[in-house]
C-alpha positions as CSV (number, residue, x, y, z in Angstrom):
1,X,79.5,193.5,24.2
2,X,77.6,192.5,27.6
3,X,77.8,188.7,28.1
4,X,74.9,186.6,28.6
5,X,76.0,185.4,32.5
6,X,76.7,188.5,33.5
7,X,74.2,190.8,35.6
8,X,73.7,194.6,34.7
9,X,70.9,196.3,36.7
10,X,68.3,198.3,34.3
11,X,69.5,201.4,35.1
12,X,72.8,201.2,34.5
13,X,74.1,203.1,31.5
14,X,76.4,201.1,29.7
15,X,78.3,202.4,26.6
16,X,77.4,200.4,23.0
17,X,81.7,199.6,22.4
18,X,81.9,198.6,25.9
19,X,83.2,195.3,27.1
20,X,81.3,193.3,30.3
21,X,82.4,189.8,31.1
22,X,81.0,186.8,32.5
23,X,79.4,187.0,36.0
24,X,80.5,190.6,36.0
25,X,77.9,192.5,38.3
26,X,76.8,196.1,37.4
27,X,74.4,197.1,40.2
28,X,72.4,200.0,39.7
29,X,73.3,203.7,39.1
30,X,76.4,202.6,37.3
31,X,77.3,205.0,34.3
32,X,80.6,203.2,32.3
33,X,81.9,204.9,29.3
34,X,83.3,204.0,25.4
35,X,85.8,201.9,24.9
36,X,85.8,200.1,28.5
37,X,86.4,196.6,29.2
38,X,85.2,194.7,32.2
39,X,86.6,191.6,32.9
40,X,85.0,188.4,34.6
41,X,83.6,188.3,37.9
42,X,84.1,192.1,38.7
43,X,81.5,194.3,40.8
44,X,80.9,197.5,40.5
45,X,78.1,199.6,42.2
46,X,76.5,202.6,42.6
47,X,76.3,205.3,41.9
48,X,79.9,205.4,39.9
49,X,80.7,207.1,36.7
50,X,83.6,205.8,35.1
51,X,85.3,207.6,32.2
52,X,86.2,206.1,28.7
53,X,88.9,203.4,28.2
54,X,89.3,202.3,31.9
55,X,90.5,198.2,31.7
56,X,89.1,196.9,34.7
57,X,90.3,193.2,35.7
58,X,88.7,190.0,37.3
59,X,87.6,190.0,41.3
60,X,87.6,194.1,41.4
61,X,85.7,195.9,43.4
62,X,84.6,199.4,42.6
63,X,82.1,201.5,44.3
64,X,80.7,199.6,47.2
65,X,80.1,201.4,50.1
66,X,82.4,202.9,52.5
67,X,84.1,200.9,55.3
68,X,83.4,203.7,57.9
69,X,81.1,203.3,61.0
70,X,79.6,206.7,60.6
71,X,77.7,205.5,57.2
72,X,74.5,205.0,57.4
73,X,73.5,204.4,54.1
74,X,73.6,208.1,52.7
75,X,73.7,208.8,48.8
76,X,77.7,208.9,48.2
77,X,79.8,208.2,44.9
78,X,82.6,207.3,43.2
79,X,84.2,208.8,40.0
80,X,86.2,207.3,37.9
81,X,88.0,209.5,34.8
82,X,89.3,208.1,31.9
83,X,92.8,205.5,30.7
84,X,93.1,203.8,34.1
85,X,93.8,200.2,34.7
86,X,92.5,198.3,37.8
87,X,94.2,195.1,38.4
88,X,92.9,191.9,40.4
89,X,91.4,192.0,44.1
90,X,91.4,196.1,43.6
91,X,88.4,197.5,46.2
92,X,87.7,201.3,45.4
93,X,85.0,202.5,47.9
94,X,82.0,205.6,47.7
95,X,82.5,208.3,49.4
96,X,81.0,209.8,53.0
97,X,78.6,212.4,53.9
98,X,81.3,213.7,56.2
99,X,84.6,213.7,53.4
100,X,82.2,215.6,50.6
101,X,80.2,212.7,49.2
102,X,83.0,211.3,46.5
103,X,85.9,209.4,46.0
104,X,87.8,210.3,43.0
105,X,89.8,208.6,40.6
106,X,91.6,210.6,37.6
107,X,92.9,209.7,34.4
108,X,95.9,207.6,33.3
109,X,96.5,205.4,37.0
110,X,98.2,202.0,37.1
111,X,96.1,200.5,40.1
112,X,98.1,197.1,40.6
113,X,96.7,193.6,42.4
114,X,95.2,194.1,45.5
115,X,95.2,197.9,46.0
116,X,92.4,199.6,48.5
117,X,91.7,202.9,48.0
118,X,89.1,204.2,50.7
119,X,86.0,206.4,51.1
120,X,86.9,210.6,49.8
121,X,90.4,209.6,48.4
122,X,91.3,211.8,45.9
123,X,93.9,210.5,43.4
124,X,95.1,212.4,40.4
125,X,96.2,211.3,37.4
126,X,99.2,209.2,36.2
127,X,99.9,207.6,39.5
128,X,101.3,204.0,40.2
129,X,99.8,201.9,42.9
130,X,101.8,198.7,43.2
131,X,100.6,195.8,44.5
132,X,99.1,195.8,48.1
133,X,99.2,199.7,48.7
134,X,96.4,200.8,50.6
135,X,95.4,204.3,51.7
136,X,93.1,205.5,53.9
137,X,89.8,207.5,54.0
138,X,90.4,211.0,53.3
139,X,93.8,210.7,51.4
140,X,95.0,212.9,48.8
141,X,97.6,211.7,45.9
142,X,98.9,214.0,43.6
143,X,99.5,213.7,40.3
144,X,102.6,211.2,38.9
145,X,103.0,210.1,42.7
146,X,104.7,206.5,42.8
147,X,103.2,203.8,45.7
148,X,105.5,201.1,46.3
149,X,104.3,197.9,47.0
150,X,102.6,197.4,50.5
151,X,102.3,201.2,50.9
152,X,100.2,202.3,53.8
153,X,99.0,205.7,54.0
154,X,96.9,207.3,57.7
155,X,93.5,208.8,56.9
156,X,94.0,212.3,56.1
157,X,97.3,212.0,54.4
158,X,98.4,214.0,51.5
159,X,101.0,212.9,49.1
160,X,102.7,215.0,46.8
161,X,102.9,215.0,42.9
162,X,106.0,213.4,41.6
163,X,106.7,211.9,45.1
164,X,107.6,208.4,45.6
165,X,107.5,205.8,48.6
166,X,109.5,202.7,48.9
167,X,108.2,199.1,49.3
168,X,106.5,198.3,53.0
169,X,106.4,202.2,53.9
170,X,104.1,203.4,56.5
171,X,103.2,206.9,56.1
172,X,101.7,208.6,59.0
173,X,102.7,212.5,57.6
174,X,102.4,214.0,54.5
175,X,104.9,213.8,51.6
176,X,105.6,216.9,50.0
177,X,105.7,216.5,46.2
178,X,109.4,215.4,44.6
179,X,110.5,213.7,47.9
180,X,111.1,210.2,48.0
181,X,110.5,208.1,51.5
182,X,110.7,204.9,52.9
183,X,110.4,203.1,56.3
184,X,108.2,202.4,58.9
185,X,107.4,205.3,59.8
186,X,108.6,207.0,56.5
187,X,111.6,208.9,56.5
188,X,113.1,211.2,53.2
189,X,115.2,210.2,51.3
190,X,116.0,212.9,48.6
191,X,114.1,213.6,45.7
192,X,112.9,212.0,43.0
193,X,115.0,212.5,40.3
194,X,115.1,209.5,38.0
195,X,111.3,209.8,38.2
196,X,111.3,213.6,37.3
197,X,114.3,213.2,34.3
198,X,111.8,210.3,32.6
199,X,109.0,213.3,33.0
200,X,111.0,215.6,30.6
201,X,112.2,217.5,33.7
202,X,115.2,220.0,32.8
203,X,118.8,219.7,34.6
204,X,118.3,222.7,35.7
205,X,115.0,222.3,37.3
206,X,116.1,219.6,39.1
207,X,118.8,220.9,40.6
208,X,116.7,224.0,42.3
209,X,114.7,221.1,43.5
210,X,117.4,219.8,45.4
211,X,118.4,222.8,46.8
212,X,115.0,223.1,48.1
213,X,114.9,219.3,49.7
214,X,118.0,220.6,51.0
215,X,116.6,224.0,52.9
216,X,114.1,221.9,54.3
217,X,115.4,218.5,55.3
218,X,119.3,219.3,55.2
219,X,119.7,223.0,57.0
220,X,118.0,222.5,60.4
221,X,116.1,225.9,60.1
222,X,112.5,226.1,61.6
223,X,109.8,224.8,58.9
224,X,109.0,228.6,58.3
225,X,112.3,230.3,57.3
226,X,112.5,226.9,55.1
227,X,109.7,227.9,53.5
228,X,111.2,231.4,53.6
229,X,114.2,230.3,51.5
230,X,112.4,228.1,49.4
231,X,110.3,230.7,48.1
232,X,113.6,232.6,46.7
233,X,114.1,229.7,44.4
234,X,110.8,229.5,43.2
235,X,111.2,233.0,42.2
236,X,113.3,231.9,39.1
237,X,112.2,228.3,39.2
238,X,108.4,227.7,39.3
239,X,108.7,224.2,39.3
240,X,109.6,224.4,43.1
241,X,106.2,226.4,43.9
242,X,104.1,223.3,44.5
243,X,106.6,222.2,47.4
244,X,105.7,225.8,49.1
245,X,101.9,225.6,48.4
246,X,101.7,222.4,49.5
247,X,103.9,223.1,53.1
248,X,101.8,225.8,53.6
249,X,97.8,223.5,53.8
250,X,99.5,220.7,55.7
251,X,97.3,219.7,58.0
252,X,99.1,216.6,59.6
253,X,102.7,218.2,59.3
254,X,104.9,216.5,56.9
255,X,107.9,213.4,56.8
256,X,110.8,215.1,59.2
């Protein structure tokens, strides 16, 4: 399943059902599991471990090293889980010494044309990165978070699960998980509902959600009694709990 032209460094571990294409480069230290296909012309270095059943497409770029300053060449990685799609022109880089040593990667993304994801990212599972988002070193992204196209995220961001962000936003705060933003810089824009229907959510849990949005965007109180208030409704609805544990580690302070 490795073609001819392409070039695979002895130590990588290659799975027997997996796919390599032509003038595909697997440098060494590269670990890829059942089921994958590589496309033409992609590199991938190492050390990365990529799960089973990743589709990785022509001219990616996964697991070079980091485009910070401060490396020097230290042993970092990336890790890849399992179900995700890389498009064209994708660059996914190693981690730092500094951010932990790893960049992550987990199961079930839709990484479109052109995405960068930087050194000590962490991305969850069942995201959508259209085309052209970009986040910075250090950036969290939480589960079933939405990019729009031309997305770009500050170093040291954190982006909420079930969050969403227009087309051409510039996010320089975090986004607490549900919210929807847009704008340069971001602003909110209510909560993802659509989104969180199609994800099975109840009527009812969406509506405590939007009371919540509404104690903290819509009420003018002081981020703290928000918080306050917020954590009656999670009381009865624990869907709303991951807006207050995430409010309470924000580091950068949040989309106002």
């Amino acid at each position: 399943m490795i073609d001819p032209r392409a070039v695979v460094d002895p130590s990588a571990r290659i799975s027997e059902d997996a796919h390599v294409g032509p003038y595909t480069v697997i440098g060494a230290e590269v670990e890829i599991g059942p089921g994958c296909w590589v496309g033409p012309h992609v590199v991938i270095n190492g050390p990365t471990r990529m799960g089973r059943d990743n589709k990785i497409y022509q001219f990616a770029s996964l697991g070079d090293v980091p485009q910070d300053m401060k490396y020097g060449g230290e042993l970092t990685r990336l890790e890849i889980g399992e179900r995700n799609v890389v498009r064209e022109y994708c660059t996914v880089n190693r981690g730092t010494v500094q951010g932990g040593g790893v960049t992550r990667v987990g199961h079930d993304n839709w990484i479109m044309a052109y995405v960068h994801i930087a050194h000590d990212c962490q991305v969850g599972s069942g995201t959508i990165f259209a085309n052209n988002a970009s986040i910075a070193g250090h950036v969290s992204v939480g589960d079933n978070a939405i990019l729009g196209g031309f997305t770009i995220v500050h170093q040291f961001c954190r982006i909420g699960s079930h969050s969403f962000t227009a087309m051409g936003t510039v996010l320089l705060r975090d986004v607490p998980p549900y919210v929807m933003v847009s704008g340069h810089s971001a602003e909110p824009h209510g909560i993802n509902a659509e989104g969180l229907r199609r994800r099975g959510f109840s009527p009812e849990q969406i509506l405590a959600l939007r009371r919540a949005y509404k104690l903290l965007y819509k009420s003018n109180l002081p981020l703290k009694q928000a918080v306050e208030s917020i954590s009656e409704i999670a009381l009865t609805t624990p869907v709303v709990q991951p807006i207050i544990d995430f409010l309470e580690r924000s580091q950068r302070g949040i989309v106002r």
